[in-house]
N, CA and C atoms as a LAMMPS dump frame, in Angstrom:
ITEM: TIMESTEP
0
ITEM: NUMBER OF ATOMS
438
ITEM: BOX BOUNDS ff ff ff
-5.0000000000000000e+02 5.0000000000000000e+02
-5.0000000000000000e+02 5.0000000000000000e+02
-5.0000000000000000e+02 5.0000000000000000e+02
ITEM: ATOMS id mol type element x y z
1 1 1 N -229.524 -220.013 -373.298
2 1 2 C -230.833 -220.58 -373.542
3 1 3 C -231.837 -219.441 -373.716
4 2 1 N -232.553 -219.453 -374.957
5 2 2 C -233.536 -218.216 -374.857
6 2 3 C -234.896 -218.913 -374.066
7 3 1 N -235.459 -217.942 -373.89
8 3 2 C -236.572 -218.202 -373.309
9 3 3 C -238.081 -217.738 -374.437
10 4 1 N -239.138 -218.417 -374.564
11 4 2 C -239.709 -217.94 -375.647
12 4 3 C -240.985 -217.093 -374.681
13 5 1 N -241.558 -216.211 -375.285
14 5 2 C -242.45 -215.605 -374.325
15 5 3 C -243.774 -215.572 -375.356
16 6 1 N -244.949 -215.126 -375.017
17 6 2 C -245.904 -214.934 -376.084
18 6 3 C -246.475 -213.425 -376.227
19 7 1 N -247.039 -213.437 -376.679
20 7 2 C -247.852 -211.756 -376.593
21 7 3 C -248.483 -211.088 -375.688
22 8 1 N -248.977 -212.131 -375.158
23 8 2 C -249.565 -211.836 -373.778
24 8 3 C -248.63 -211.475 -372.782
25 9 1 N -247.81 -212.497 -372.392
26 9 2 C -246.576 -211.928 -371.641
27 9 3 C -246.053 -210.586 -371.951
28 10 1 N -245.578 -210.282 -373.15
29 10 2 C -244.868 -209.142 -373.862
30 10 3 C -245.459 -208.059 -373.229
31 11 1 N -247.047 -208.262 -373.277
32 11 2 C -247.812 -207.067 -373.266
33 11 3 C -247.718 -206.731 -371.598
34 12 1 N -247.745 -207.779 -370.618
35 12 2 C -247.52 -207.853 -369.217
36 12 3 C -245.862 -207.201 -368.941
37 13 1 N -245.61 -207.759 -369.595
38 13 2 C -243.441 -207.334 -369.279
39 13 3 C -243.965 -205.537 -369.814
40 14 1 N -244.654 -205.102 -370.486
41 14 2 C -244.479 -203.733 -371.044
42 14 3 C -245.669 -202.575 -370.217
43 15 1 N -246.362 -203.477 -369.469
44 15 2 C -247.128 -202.718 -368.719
45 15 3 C -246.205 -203.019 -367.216
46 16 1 N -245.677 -203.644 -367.196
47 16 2 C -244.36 -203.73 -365.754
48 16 3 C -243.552 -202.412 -365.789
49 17 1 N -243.11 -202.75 -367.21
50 17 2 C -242.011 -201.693 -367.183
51 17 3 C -242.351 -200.535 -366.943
52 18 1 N -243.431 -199.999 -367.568
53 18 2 C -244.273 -198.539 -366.868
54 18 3 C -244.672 -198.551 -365.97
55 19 1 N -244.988 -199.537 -365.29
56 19 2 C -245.064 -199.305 -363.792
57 19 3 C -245.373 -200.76 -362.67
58 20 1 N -243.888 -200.835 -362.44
59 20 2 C -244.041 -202.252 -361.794
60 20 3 C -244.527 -202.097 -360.977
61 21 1 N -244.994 -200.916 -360.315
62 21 2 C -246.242 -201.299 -358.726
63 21 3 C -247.488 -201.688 -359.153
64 22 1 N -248.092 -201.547 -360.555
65 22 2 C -249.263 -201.908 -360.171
66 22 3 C -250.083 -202.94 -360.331
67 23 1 N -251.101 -202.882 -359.69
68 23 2 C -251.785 -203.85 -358.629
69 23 3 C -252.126 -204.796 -359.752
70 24 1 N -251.811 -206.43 -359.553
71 24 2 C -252.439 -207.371 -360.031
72 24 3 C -253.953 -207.33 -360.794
73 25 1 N -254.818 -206.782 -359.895
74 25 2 C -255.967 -206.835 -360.14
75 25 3 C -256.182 -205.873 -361.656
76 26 1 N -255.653 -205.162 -361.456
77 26 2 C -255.764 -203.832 -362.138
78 26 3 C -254.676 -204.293 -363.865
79 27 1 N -253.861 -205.146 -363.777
80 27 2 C -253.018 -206.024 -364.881
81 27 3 C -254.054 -206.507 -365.557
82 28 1 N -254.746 -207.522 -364.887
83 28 2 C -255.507 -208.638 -364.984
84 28 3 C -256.881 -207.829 -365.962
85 29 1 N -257.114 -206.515 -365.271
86 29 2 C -257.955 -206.026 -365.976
87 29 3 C -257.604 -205.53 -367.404
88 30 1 N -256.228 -204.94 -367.823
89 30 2 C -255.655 -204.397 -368.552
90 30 3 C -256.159 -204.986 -369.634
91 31 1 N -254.87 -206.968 -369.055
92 31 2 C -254.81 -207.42 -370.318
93 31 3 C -256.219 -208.61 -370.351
94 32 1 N -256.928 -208.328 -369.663
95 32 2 C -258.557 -209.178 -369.976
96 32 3 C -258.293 -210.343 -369.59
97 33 1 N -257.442 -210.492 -368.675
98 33 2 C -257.342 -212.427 -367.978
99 33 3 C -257.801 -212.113 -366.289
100 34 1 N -257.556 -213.52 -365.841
101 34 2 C -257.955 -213.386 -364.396
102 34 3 C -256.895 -212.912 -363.489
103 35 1 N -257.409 -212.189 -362.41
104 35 2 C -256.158 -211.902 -361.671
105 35 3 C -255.011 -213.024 -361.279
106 36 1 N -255.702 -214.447 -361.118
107 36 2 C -254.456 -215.57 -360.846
108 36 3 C -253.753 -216.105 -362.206
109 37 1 N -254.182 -215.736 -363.043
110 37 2 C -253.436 -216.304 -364.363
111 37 3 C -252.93 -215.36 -364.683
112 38 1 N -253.071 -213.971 -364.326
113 38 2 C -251.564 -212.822 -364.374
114 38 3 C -250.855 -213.166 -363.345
115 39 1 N -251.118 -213.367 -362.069
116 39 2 C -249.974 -213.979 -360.969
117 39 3 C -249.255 -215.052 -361.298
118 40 1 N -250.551 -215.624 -361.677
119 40 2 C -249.227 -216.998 -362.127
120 40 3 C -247.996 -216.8 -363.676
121 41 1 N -248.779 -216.06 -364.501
122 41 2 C -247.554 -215.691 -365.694
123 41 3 C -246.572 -214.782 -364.9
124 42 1 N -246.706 -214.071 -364.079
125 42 2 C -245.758 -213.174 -363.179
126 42 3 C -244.476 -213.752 -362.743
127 43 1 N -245.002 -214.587 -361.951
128 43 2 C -243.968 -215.82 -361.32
129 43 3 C -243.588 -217.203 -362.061
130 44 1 N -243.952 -217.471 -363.569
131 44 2 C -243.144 -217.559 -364.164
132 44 3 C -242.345 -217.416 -365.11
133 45 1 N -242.592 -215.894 -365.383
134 45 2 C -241.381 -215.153 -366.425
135 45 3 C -240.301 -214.507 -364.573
136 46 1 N -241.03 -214.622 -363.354
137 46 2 C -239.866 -214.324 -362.646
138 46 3 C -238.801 -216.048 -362.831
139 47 1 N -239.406 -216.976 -362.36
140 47 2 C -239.188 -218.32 -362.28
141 47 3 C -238.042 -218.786 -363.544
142 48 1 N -238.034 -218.326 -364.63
143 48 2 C -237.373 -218.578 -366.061
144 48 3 C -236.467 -217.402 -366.424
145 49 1 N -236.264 -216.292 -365.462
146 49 2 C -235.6 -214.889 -365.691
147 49 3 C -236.208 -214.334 -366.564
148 50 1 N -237.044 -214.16 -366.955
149 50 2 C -237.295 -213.308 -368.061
150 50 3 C -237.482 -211.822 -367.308
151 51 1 N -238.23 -211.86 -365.946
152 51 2 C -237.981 -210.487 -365.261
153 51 3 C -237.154 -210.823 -364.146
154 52 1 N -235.912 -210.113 -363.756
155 52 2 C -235.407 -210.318 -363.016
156 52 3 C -235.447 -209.699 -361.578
157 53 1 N -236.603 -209.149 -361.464
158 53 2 C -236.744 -208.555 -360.163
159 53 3 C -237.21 -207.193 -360.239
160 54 1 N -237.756 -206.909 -359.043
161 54 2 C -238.745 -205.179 -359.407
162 54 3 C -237.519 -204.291 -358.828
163 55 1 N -237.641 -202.725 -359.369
164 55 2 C -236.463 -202 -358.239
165 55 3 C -236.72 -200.419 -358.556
166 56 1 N -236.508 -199.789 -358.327
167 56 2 C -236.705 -198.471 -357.687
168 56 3 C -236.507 -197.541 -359.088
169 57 1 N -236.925 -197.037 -359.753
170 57 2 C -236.682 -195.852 -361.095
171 57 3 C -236.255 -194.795 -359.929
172 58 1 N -235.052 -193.945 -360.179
173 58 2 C -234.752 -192.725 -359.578
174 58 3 C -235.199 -191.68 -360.547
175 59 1 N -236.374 -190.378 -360.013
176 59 2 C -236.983 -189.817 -360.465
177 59 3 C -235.816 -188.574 -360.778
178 60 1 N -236.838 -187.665 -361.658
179 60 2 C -235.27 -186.258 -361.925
180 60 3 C -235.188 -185.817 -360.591
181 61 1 N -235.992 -185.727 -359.289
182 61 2 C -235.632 -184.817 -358.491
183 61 3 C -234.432 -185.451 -357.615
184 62 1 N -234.07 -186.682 -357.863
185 62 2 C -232.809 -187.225 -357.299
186 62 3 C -231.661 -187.389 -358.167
187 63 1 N -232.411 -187.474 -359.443
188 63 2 C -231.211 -187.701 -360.611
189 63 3 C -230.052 -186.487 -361.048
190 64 1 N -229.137 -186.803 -361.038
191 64 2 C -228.061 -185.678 -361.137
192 64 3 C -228.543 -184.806 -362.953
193 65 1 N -228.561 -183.825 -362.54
194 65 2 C -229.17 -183.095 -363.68
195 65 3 C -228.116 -183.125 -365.247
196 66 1 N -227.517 -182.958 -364.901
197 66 2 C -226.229 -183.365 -366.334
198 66 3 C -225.934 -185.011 -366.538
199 67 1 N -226.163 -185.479 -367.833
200 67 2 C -225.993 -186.702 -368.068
201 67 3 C -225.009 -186.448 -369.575
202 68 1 N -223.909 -187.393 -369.677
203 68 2 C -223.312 -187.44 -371.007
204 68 3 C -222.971 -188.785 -371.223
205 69 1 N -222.685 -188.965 -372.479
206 69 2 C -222.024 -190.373 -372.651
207 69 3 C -220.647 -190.013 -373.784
208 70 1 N -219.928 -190.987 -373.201
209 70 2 C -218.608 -191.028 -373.702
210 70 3 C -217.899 -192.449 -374.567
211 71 1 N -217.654 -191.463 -375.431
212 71 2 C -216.595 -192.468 -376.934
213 71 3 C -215.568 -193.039 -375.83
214 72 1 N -215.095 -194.309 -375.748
215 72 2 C -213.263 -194.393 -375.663
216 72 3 C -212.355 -194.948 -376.393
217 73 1 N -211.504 -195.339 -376.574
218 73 2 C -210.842 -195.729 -377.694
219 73 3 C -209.734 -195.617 -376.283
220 74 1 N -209.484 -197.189 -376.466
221 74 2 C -208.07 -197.974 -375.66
222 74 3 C -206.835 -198.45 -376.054
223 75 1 N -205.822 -198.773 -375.322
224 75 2 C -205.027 -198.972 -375.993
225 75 3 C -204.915 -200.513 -375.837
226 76 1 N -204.105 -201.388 -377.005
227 76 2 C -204.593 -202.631 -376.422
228 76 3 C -204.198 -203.332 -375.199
229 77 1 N -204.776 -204.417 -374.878
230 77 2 C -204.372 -205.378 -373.739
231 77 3 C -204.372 -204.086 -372.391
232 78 1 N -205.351 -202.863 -372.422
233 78 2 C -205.246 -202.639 -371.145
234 78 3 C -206.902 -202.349 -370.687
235 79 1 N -207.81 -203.25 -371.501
236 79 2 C -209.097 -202.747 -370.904
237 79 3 C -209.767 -203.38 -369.52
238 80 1 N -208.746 -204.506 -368.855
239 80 2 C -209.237 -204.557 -367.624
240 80 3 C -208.351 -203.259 -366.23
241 81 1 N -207.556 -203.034 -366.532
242 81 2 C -206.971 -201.54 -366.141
243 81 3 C -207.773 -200.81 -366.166
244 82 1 N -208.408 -199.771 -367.44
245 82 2 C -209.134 -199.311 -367.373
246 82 3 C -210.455 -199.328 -367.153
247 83 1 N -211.249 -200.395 -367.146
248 83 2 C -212.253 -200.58 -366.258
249 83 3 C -212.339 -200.657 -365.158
250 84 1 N -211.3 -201.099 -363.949
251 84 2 C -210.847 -200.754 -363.161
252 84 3 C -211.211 -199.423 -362.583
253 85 1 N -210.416 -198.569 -363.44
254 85 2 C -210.606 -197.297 -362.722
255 85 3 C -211.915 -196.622 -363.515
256 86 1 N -212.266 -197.186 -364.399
257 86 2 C -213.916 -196.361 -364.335
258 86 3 C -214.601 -196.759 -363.111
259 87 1 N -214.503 -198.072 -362.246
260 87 2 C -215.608 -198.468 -361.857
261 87 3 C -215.606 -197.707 -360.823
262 88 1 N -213.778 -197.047 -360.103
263 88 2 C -214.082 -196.363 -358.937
264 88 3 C -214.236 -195.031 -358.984
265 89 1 N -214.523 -194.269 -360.454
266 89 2 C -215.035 -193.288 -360.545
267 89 3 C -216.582 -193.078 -359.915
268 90 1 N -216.904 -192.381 -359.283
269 90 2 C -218.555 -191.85 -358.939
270 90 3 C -219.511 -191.381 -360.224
271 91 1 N -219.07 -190.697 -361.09
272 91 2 C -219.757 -190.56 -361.535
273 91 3 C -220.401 -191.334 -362.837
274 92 1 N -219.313 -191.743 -362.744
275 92 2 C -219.737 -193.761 -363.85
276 92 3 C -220.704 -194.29 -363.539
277 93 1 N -222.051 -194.489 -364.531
278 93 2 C -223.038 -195.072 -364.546
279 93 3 C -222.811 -196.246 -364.697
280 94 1 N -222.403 -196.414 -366.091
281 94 2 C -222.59 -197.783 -366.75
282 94 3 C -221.59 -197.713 -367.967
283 95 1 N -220.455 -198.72 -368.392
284 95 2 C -219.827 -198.728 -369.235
285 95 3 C -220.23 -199.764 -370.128
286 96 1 N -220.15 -199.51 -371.601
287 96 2 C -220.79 -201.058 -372.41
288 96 3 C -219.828 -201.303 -373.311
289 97 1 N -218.973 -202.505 -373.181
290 97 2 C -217.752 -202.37 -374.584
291 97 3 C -218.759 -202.736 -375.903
292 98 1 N -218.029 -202.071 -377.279
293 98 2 C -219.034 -202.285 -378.341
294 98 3 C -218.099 -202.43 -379.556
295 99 1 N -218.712 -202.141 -380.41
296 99 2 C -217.479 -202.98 -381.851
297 99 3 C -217.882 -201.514 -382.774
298 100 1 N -216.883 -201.413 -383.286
299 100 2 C -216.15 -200.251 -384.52
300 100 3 C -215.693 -199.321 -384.302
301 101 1 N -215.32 -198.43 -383.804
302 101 2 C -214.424 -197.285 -384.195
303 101 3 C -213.765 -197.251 -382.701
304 102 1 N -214.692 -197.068 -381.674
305 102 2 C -214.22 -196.947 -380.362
306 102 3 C -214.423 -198.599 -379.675
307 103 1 N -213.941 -198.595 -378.173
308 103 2 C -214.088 -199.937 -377.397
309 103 3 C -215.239 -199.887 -376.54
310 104 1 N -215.017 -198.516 -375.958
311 104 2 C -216.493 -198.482 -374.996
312 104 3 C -217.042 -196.913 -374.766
313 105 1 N -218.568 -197.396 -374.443
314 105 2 C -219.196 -196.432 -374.457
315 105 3 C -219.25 -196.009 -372.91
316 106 1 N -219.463 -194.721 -372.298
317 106 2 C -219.524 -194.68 -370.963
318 106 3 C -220.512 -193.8 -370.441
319 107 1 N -220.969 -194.359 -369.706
320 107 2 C -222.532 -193.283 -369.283
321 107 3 C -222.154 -193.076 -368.027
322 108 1 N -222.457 -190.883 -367.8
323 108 2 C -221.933 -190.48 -366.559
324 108 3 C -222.941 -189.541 -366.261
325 109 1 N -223.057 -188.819 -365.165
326 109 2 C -223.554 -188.168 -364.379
327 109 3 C -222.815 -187.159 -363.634
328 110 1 N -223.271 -185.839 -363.614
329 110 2 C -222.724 -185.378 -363.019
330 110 3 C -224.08 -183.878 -362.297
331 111 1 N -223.732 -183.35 -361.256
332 111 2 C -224.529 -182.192 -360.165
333 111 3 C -224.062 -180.918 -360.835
334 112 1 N -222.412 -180.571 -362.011
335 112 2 C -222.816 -179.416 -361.787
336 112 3 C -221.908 -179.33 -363.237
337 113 1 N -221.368 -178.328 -364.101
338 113 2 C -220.692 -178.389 -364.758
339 113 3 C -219.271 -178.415 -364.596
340 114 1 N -218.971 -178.05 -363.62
341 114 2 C -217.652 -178.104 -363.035
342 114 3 C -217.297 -180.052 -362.815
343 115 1 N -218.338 -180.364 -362.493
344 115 2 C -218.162 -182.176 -361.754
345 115 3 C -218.126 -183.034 -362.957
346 116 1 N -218.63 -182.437 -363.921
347 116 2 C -218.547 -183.284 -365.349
348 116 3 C -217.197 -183.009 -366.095
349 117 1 N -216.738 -181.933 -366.082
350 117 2 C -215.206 -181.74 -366.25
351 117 3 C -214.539 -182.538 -366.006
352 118 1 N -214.612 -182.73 -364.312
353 118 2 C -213.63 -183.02 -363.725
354 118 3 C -214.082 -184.671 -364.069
355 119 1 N -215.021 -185.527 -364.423
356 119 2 C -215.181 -186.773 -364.566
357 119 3 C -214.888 -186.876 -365.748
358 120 1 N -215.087 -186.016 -367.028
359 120 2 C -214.293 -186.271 -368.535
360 120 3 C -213.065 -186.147 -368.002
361 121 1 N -212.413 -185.296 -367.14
362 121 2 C -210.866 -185.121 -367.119
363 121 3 C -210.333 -186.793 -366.689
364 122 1 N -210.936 -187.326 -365.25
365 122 2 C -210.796 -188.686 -364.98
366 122 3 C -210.601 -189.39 -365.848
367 123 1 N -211.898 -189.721 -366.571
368 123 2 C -211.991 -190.317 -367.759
369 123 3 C -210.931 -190.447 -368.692
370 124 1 N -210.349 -189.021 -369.552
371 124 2 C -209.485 -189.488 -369.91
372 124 3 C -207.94 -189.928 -369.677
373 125 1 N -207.723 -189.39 -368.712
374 125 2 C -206.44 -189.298 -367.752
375 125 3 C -206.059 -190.591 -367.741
376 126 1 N -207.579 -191.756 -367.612
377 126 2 C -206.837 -193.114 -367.019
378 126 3 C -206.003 -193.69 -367.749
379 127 1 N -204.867 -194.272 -367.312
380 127 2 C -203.904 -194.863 -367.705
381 127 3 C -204.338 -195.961 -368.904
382 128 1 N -204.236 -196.304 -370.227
383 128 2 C -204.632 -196.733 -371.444
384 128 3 C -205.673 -196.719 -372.021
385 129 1 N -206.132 -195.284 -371.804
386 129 2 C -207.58 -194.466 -372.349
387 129 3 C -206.435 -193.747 -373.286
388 130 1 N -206.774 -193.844 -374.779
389 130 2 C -205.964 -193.162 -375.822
390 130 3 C -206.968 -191.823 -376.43
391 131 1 N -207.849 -191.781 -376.315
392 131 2 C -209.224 -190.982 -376.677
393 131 3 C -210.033 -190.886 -376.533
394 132 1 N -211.102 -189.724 -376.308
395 132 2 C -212.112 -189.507 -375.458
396 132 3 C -212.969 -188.992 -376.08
397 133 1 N -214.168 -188.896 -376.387
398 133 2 C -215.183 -187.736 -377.436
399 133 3 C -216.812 -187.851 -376.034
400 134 1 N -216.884 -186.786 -376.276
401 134 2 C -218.301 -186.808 -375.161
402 134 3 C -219.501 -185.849 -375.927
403 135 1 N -220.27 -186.569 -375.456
404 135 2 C -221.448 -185.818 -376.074
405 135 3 C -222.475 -185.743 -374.378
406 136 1 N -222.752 -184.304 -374.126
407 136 2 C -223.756 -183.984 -373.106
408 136 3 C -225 -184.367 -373.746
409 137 1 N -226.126 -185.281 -372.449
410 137 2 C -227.484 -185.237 -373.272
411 137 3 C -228.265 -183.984 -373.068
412 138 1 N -228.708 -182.981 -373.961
413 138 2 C -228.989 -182.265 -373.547
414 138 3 C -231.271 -182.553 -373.189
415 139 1 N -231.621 -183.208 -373.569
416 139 2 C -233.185 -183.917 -373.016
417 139 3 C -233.308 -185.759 -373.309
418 140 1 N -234.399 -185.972 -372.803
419 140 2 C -234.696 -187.513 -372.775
420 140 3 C -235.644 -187.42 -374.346
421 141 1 N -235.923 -187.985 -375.311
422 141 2 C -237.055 -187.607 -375.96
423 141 3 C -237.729 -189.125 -375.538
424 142 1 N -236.816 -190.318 -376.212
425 142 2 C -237.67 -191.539 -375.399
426 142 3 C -236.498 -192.465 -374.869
427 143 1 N -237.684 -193.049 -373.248
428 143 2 C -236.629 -194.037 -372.04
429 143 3 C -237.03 -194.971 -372.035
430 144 1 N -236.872 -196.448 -372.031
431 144 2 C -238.127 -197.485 -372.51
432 144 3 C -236.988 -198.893 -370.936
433 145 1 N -236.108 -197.789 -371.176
434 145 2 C -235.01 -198.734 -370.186
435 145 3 C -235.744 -199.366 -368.485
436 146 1 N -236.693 -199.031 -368.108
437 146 2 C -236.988 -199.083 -367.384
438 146 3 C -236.733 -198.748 -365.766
C-alpha cells in the first residue's frame, strides 16, 4: 500500500532527516505552520509508517574509518547459505541483492587495512560466493541516507 504524502510533509520528512532532534517549535517555524499542526503531521506520517522511528546517526569519530562495498556473484540455489555467513561476519553492514551482472551488493567496514583484508578474504571464502570485486570508498561527496 503506498502511502501518499504532500509537499509539506516532504519538506518536514527532509528537515527530519537533517536533523531529527529538532525542536517542534523551531519545524513549525521552518515550514510556516503552527507548532500543533507540525505535531500532529509528525504523528501521522509516524501513525501510517511513512517515518519509522528516530535513531542515532554514528558520527566519523565512532565510525570505522575504511568503508568499501562489494560486487558478489553466487552460485545458484546457495544465497540463503551465504547470507548466512555474511550476517555473522562483523564487519557486514548491510547486504542488498540486486539484478544484472552480480547478486549482491555488500557494504563493510573496517578499523584498519589489515581488518578489511581479512573481511574481503571472509567474504570471498564463503562457501557459494563464486566472485568478489571491491571497491574502497575513498570520501562521502553526498549522504542523504539519513
Amino acid at each position: 500500500m503506498s502511502v501518499q504524502i504532500d509537499e509539506t510533509d516532504a519538506e518536514l520528512i527532509a528537515l527530519l532527516r537533517r536533523d531529527a532532534r529538532m525542536p517542534v517549535a523551531e519545524l513549525a517555524r521552518k515550514l510556516g505552520l503552527a507548532r500543533t499542526t507540525v505535531q500532529t503531521r509528525i504523528d501521522r506520517l509516524l501513525e501510517r509508517g511513512v517515518i519509522a522511528g528516530f535513531t542515532l546517526r554514528s558520527g566519523d569519530a565512532l565510525a570505522a574509518p575504511i568503508r568499501a562495498t562489494v560486487l558478489v556473484s553466487i552460485a545458484p540455489r546457495t544465497g540463503p547459505g551465504v547470507l548466512s555467513r555474511l550476517r555473522a561476519l562483523p564487519n557486514v553492514e548491510a547486504v542488498f541483492t540486486v539484478s544484472g551482472r552480480v547478486d549482491l551488493v555488500v557494504e563493510i567496514s573496517a578499523r584498519t587495512t589489515q581488518e578489511l583484508d581479512q573481511a574481503l578474504d571472509d567474504i570471498a571464502e564463503a562457501k557459494g560466493v563464486q566472485s568478489s570485486e571491491s571497491f574502497i570508498h575513498l570520501s562521502t561527496k553526498i549522504d542523504r541516507r539519513g
